[in-house]
C-alpha positions in Angstrom: 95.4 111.8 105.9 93.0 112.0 109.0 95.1 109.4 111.4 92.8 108.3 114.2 94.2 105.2 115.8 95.0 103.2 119.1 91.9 103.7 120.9 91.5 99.7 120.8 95.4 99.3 121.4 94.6 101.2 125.0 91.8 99.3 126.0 93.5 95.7 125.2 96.8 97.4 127.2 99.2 97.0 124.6 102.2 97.9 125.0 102.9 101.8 124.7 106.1 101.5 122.6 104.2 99.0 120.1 101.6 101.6 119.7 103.8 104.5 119.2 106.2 102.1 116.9 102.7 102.0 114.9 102.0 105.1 114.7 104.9 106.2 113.9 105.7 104.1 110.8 102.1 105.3 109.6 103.0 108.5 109.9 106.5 107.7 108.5 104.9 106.1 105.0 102.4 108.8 104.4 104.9 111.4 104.6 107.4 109.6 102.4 104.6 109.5 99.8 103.8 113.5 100.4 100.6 112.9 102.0 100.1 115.2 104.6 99.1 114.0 108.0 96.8 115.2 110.6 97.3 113.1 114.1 94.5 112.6 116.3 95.1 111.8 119.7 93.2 108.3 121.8 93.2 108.2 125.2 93.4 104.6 127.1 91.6 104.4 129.9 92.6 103.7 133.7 91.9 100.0 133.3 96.1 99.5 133.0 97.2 101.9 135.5 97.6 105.3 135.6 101.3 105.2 134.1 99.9 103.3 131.6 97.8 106.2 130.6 100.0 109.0 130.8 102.2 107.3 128.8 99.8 106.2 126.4 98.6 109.9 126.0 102.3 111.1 125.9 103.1 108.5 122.9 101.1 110.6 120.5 103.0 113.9 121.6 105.9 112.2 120.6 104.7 111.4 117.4 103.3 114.3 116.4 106.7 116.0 117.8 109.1 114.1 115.7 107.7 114.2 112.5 106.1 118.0 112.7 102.5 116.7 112.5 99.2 118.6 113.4 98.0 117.2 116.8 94.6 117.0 117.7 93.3 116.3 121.2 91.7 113.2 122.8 88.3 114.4 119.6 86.0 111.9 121.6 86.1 113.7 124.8 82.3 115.4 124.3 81.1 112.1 123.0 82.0 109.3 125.7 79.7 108.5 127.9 76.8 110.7 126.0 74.2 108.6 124.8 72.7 111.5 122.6 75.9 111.3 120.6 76.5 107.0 120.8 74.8 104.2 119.2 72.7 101.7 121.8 76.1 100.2 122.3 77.2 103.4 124.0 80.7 103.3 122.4 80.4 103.6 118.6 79.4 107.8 117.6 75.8 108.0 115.8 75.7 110.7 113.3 75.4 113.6 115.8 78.8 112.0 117.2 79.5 112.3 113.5 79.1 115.7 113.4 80.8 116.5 116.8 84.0 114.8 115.3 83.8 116.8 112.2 83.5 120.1 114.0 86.6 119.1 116.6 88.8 118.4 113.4 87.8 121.2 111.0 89.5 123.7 113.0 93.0 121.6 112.5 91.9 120.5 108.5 91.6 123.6 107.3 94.5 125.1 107.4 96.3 121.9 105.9 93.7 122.1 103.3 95.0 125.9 102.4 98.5 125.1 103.2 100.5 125.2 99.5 102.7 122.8 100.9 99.8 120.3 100.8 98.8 121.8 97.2 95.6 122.3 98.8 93.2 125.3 98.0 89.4 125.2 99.2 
């Protein structure tokens, strides 16, 4: 499972421990059910202060820590604020964006696609 979550939990400023409380029990049922999961990183902007975002960032670290999930970076970092990559409402990735997401994840997929603890075999 490709969890990519929170980015509109750090722009409303919800609380960090709801969001990592959410996460986690996400994270929680897919592995009670064997599904392996592959944890991609949101940022929240500046717009709640700085501690805010460190500790917003930091939440997923956590997550990922605690349950021995695969962690990928902030995967929209090439994409914000590119409008070759964004629909016309400059937030929402067009398929290029697509494709720049797909690349930034493959290198993390893969090897829980080979993994024989996932049963997985390309």
């Amino acid at each position: 499972m490709i969890l990519a979550i929170g980015i509109n939990d750090g722009l409303r400023g919800v609380p960090v421990a709801t969001v990592e409380r959410n996460i986690m029990t996400m994270v929680e049922r897919a592995k009670s059910r064997g599904i392996a999961v592959l944890l991609c990183a949101m940022e929240a902007p500046p717009i709640g202060g700085l501690n805010y975002t460190i500790e917003f960032h930091r939440a997923f670290t956590r997550v990922a820590d605690r349950h021995g999930v695969a962690l990928v970076p902030f995967f929209l970092l090439r994409i914000v604020g590119n409008p070759d990559l964004n629909l016309g409402d400059g937030f929402h990735p067009n398929a290029a964006g697509h494709r720049v997401i797909a690349d930034t994840l493959w290198p993390y997929l893969r090897p829980m696609l080979l993994s024989p603890a996932t049963g997985g075999a390309l």
